[in-house]
C-alpha positions as CSV (number, residue, x, y, z in Angstrom):
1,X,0.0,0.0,0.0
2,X,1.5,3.5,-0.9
3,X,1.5,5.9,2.3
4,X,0.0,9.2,1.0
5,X,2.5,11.9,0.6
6,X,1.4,14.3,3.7
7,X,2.6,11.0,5.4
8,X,5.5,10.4,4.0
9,X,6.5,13.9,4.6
10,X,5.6,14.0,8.3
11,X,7.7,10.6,9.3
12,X,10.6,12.6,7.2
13,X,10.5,15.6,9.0
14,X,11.3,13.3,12.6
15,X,14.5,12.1,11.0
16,X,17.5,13.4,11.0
17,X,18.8,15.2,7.9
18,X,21.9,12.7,7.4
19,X,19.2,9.9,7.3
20,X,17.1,11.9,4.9
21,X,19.9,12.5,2.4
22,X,20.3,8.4,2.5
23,X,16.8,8.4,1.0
24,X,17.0,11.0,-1.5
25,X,18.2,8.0,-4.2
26,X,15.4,5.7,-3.3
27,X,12.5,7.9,-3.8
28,X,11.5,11.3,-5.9
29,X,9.1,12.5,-3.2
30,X,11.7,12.3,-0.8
31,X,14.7,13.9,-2.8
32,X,12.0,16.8,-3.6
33,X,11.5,16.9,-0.1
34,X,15.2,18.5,0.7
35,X,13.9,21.9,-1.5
36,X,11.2,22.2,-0.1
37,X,11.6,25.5,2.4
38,X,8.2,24.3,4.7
39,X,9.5,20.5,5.2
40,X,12.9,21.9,6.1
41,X,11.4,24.4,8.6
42,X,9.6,21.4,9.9
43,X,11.7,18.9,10.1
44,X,14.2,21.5,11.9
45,X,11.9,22.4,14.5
46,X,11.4,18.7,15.4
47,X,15.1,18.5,15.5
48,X,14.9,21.4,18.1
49,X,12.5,19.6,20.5
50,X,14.7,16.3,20.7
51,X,18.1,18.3,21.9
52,X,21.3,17.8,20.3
53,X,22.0,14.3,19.4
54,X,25.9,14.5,19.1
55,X,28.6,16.8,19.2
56,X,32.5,17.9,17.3
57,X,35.1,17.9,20.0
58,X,37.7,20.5,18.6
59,X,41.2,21.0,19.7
60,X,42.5,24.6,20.9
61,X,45.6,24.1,19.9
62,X,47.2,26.0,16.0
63,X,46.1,22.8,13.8
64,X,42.6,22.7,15.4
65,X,41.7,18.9,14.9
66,X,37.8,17.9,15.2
67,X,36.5,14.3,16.0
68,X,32.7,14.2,15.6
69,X,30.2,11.5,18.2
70,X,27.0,10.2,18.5
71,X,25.3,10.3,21.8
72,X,23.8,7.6,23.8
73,X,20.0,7.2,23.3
74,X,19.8,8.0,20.1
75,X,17.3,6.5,17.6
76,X,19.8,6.8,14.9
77,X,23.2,6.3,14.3
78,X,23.4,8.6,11.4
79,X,22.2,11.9,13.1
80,X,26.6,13.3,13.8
81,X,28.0,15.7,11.5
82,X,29.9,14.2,8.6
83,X,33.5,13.3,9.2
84,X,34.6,14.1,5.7
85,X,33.1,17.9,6.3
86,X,35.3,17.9,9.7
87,X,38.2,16.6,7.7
88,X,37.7,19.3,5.2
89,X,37.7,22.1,7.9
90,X,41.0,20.6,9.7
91,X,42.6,20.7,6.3
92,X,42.1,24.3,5.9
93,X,42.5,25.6,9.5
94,X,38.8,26.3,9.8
95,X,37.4,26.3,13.8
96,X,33.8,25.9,14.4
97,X,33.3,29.0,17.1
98,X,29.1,28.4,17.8
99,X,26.2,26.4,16.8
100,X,22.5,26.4,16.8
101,X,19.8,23.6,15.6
102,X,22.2,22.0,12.8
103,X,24.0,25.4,11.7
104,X,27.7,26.3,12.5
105,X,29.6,29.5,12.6
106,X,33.2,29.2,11.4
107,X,35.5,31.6,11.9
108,X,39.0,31.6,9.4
109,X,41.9,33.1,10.7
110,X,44.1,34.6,7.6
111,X,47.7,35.9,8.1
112,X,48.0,39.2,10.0
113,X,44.7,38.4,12.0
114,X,42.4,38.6,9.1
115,X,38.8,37.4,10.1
116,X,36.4,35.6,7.8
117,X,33.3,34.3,9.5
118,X,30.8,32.0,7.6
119,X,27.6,30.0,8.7
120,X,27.2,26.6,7.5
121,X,25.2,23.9,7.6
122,X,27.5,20.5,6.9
123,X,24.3,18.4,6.5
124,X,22.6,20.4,3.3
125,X,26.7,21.8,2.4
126,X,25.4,25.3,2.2
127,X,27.4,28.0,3.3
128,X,27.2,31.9,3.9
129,X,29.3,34.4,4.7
130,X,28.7,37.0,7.1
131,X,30.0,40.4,7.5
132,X,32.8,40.4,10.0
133,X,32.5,43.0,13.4
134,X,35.3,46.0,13.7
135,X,37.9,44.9,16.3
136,X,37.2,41.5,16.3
137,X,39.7,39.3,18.1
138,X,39.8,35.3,17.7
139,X,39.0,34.5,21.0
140,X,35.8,36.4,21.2
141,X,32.3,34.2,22.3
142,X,29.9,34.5,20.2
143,X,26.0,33.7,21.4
144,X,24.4,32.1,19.1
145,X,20.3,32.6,18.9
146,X,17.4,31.0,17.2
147,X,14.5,33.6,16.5
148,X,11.5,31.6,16.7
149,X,9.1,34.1,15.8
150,X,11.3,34.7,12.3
151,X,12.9,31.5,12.3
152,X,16.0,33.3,11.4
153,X,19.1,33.0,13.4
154,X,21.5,35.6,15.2
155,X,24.5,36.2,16.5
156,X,25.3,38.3,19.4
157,X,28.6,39.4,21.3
158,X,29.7,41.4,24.1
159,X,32.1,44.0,23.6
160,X,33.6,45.9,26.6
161,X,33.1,49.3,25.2
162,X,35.9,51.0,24.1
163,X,34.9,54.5,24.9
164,X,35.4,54.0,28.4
165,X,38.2,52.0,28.5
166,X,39.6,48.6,29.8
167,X,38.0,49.4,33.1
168,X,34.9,50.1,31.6
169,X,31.8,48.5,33.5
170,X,30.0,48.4,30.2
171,X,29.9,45.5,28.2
172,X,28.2,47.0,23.9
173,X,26.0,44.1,22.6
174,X,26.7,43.6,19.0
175,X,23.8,41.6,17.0
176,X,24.1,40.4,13.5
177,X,20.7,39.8,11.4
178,X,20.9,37.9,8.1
179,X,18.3,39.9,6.4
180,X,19.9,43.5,7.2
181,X,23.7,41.8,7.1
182,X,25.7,43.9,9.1
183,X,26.2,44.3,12.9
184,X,24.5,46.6,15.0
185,X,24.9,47.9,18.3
186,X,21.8,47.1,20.3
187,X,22.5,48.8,23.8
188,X,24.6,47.8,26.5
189,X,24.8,45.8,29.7
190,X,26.5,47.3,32.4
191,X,27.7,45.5,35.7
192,X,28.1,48.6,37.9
193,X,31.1,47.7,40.1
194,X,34.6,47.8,38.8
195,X,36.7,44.6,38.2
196,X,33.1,42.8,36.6
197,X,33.3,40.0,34.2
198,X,30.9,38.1,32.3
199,X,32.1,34.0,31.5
200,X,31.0,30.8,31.3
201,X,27.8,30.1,29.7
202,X,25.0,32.2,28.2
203,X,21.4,31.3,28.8
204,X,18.2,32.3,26.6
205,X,15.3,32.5,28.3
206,X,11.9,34.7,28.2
207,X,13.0,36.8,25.8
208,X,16.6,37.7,27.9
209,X,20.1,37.1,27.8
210,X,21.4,35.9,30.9
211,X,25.3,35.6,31.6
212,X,27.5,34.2,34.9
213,X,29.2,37.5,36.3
214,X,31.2,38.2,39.1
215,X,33.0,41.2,40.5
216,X,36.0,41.5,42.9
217,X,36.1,43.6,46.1
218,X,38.8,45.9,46.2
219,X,41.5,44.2,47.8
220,X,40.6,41.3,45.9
221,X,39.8,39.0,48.6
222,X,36.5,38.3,48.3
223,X,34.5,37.6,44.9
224,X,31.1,38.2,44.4
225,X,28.9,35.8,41.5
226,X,25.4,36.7,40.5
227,X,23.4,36.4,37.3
228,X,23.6,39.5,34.5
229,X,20.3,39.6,32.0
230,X,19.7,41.6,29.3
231,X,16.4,42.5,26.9
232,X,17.2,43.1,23.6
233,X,13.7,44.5,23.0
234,X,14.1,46.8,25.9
235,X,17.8,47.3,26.4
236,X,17.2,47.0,30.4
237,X,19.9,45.1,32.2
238,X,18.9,44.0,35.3
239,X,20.9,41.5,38.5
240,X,19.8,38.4,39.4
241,X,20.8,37.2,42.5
242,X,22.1,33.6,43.4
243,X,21.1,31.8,46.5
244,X,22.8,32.7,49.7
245,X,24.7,29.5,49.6
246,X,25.9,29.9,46.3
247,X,27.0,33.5,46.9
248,X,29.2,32.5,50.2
249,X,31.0,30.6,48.0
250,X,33.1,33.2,46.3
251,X,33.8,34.6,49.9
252,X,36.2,32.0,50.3
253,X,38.5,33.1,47.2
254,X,41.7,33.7,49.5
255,X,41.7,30.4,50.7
256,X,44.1,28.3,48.0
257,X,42.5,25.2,49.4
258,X,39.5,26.4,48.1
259,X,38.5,25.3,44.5
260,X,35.0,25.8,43.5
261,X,33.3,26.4,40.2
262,X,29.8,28.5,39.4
263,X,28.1,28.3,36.1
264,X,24.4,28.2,34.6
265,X,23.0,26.5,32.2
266,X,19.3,25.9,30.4
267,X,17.4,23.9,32.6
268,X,14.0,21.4,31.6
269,X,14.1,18.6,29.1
270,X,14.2,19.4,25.5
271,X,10.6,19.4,23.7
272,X,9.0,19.9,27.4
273,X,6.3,22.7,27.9
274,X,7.6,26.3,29.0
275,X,6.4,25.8,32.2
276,X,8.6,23.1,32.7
277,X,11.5,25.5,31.1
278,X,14.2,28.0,33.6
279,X,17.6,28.6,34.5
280,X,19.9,26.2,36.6
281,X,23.0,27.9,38.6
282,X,25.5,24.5,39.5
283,X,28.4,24.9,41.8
284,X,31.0,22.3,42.4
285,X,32.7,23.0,45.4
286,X,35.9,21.3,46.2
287,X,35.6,19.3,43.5
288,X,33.7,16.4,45.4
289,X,30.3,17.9,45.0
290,X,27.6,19.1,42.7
291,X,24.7,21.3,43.9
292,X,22.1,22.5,41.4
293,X,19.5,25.0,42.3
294,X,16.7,25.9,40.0
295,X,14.8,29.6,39.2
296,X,12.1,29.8,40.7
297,X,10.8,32.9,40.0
298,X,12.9,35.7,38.5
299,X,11.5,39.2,39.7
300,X,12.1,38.2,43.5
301,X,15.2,36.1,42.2
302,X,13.9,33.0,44.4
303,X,15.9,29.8,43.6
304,X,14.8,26.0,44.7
305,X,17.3,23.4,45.9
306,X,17.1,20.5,43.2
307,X,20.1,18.8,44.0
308,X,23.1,18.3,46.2
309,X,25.5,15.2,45.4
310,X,28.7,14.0,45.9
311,X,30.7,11.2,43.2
312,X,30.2,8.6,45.7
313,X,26.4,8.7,46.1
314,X,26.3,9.0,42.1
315,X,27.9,5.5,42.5
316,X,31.5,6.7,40.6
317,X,33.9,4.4,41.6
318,X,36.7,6.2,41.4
319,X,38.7,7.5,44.5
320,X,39.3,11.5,45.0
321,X,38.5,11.8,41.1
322,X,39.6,15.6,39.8
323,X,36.5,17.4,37.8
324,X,37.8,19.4,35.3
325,X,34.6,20.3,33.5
326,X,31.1,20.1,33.4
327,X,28.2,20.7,32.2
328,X,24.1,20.7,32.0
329,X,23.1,19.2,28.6
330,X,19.9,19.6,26.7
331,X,18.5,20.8,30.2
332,X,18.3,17.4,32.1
333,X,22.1,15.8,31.7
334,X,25.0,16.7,33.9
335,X,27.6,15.9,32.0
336,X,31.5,16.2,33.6
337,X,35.2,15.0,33.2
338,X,37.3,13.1,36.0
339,X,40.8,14.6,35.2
340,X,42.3,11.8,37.1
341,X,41.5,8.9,34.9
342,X,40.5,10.8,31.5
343,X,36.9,9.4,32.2
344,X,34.6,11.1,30.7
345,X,30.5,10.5,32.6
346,X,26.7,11.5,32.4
347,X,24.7,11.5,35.3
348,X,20.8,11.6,34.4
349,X,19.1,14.3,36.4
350,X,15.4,13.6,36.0
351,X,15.8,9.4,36.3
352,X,14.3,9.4,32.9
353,X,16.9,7.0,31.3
354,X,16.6,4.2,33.9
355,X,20.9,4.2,34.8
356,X,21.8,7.4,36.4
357,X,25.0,7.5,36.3
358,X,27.3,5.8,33.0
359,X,31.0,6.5,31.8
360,X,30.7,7.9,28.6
361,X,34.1,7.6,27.0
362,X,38.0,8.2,28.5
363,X,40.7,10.9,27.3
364,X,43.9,10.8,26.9
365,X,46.4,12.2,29.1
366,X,47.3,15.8,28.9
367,X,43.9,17.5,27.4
368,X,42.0,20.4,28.6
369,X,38.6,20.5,27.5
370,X,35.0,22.2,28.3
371,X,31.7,20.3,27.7
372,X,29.0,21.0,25.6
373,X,27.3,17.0,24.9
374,X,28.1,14.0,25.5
375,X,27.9,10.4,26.1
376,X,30.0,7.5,24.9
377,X,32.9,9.3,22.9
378,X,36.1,7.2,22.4
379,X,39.5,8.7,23.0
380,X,40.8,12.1,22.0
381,X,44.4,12.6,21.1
382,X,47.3,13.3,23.5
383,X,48.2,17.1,24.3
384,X,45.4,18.6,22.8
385,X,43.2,21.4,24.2
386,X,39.8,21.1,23.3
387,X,36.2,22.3,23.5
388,X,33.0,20.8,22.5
389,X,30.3,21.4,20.8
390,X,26.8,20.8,20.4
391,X,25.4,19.2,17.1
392,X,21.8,18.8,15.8
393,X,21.8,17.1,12.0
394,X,19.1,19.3,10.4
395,X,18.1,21.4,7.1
396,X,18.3,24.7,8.3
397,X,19.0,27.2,6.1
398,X,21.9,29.2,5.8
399,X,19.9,32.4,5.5
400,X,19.1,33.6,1.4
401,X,22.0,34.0,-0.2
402,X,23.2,30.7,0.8
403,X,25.8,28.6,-1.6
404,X,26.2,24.8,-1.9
405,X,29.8,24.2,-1.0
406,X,32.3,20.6,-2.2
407,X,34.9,19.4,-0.2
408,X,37.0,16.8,-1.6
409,X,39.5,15.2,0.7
410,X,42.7,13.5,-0.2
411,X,42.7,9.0,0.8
């Protein structure tokens, strides 16, 4: 019996792109279906409610080498980026610098610090390029934002404003559009206190930008961490406050005993309703325990205990093991890496996958990295610094203007 094409299209649009492509020979309907701007749209947003489903890990270091993984749990084996695109941007220097919901942006670095940024999307091998911001430096963290309401991506950056100085408590927020191609200034967060910083990880939620900050007293004995947002509809910046627990923490900072980390991270299972949807803040405090607290409610900034737990109660065998990173994944996974044996583990937060706890791969000796996805992921190479990132296989489009791109790579 022949499935209508409605229904054809629909059990499509729940695979991943690499699986589609697979199908494109076997069927006209199908390879039609890969022009077609509506089942792209579609079949992206149903990428977007499953989470990633694998992720590049990408070395620091000049020659920049990328290994690709799937993750544990998946339907598919075929949903990781292709390994012959990854090959094709080692051969030419390219790193990845962001992602978002199966797109990349790529940054080339040309002699005398010449910038070329490009978004691509290795599944469909469209490219485009994108106007590159004044002043840009390599090492700049780009934000990376899906606009649901256009379905059109952009890309945001802080900039400590240059009119004020290198003291300046002013950070300029720099947004790129496709459709007006050029970066424009958008306002400004400001931090209030001398010696602020913004790192770590950026959050979207509600509309707002939300960034880990931190300031340092005077005399630089006592650090102070709260939560930075900012509306790009309103330009307002406003503090959230972390809980009391989680601020005493940097209070300790002149103790060299003292080793902690603060970071947050999206928080509620992908494709969940928005009420299910907030901010985590997770400290790990002498590396030997994790505690997760959960927004609450954001005007009053009340946070809820979700979670405090050391390695031994999350059953990790290991003795004294050294946590070198973590991270929250897709909003339910804490994801982290025991520096001791190279281990690399996810612990399930919400109980959904039945084990809680399960080593996901083991690095080699020598490697500094920072998560973004993981699960079972093999070995990485010796004396590399890496970071990882996030990968969705979808057929998002580049923005108009787009090109196909070949890569040919060398047996």
């Amino acid at each position: 019996m022949e499935l209508p094409e409605d229904v054809i299209s629909e059990i499509f649009s729940r695979l991943p792109a690499k699986s589609i492509f697979k199908f494109k020979s076997c069927c006209k309907s199908i390879s039609n279906f890969t022009n077609n701007a509506c089942f792209a749209l579609k079949q992206a947003q149903n990428m977007m409610l499953k989470g990633n489903s694998s992720l590049v890990i990408q070395g620091r270091t000049f020659l920049r080498r990328k290994t690709a993984y799937e993750l544990p749990g998946n339907e598919t084996s075929s949903s990781g980026i292709p390994t012959k695109f990854l090959q094709f941007l080692d051969k030419r220097k390219i790193s990845i610098v962001a992602s978002s919901n199966g797109l990349l942006l790529c940054l080339i670095t040309r002699p005398k610090l010449v910038l070329v940024l490009f978004i691509c999307n290795p599944a469909t091998q469209s490219c485009s390029t994108i106007a590159t911001p004044a002043c840009l430096f390599p090492t700049v963290e780009f934000a990376f934002v899906w606009n649901h309401s256009t379905e059109e991506f952009q890309l945001i950056y802080f900039d400590q404003n240059p009119r004020q100085g290198a003291s300046s408590r002013e950070f300029v927020c720099k947004v790129y559009m496709p459709k007006e191609g050029e970066w424009k200034e958008r306002g400004s967060l400001s931090l209030n206190e001398d010696r602020s910083k913004i790192y770590g990880s950026h959050v979207f939620y509600n509309g707002n930008i939300y960034f880990a900050s931190c300031f340092d007293n005077s005399s630089y004995t006592r650090r102070y961490h709260f939560m930075s947002s900012y509306n790009f509809e309103t330009g307002v910046t406003r503090r959230v406050h972390y809980p009391e627990q989680v601020v005493e923490i940097g209070y300790n900072r002149p103790n060299a005993d003292w080793h902690y980390w603060i970071d947050i991270f999206n928080w509620g299972k992908a494709g969940t309703s928005n009420d299910d949807e907030s901010i985590c803040v997770v400290s790990l405090v002498h590396l030997s325990a994790f505690t997760i607290w959960v927004l609450t409610d954001l005007e009053s900034s009340s946070w809820s205990k979700f979670l405090s737990i050391s390695f031994q109660e999350m059953g990790l065998e290991e003795d004294a093991p050294v946590v070198y990173d973590f991270k929250i994944m897709n909003g339910d996974s804490l994801v982290f890496i025991s520096w001791s044996t190279k281990n690399v583990y996810v612990y399930d937060l919400l109980g959904a996958k039945g084990k809680r706890l399960e080593k996901i791969g083991q690095l080699e000796a020598d490697q500094y990295v920072s998560i973004i996805r993981l699960e079972k992921i093999g070995q990485l190479e010796a004396d590399q610094y890496v970071s990882i990132i996030p990968y969705s296989s979808t057929l998002r489009s580049c923005g108009a203007g787009a090109k196909r791109f070949r890569y040919e790579i060398e047996k």
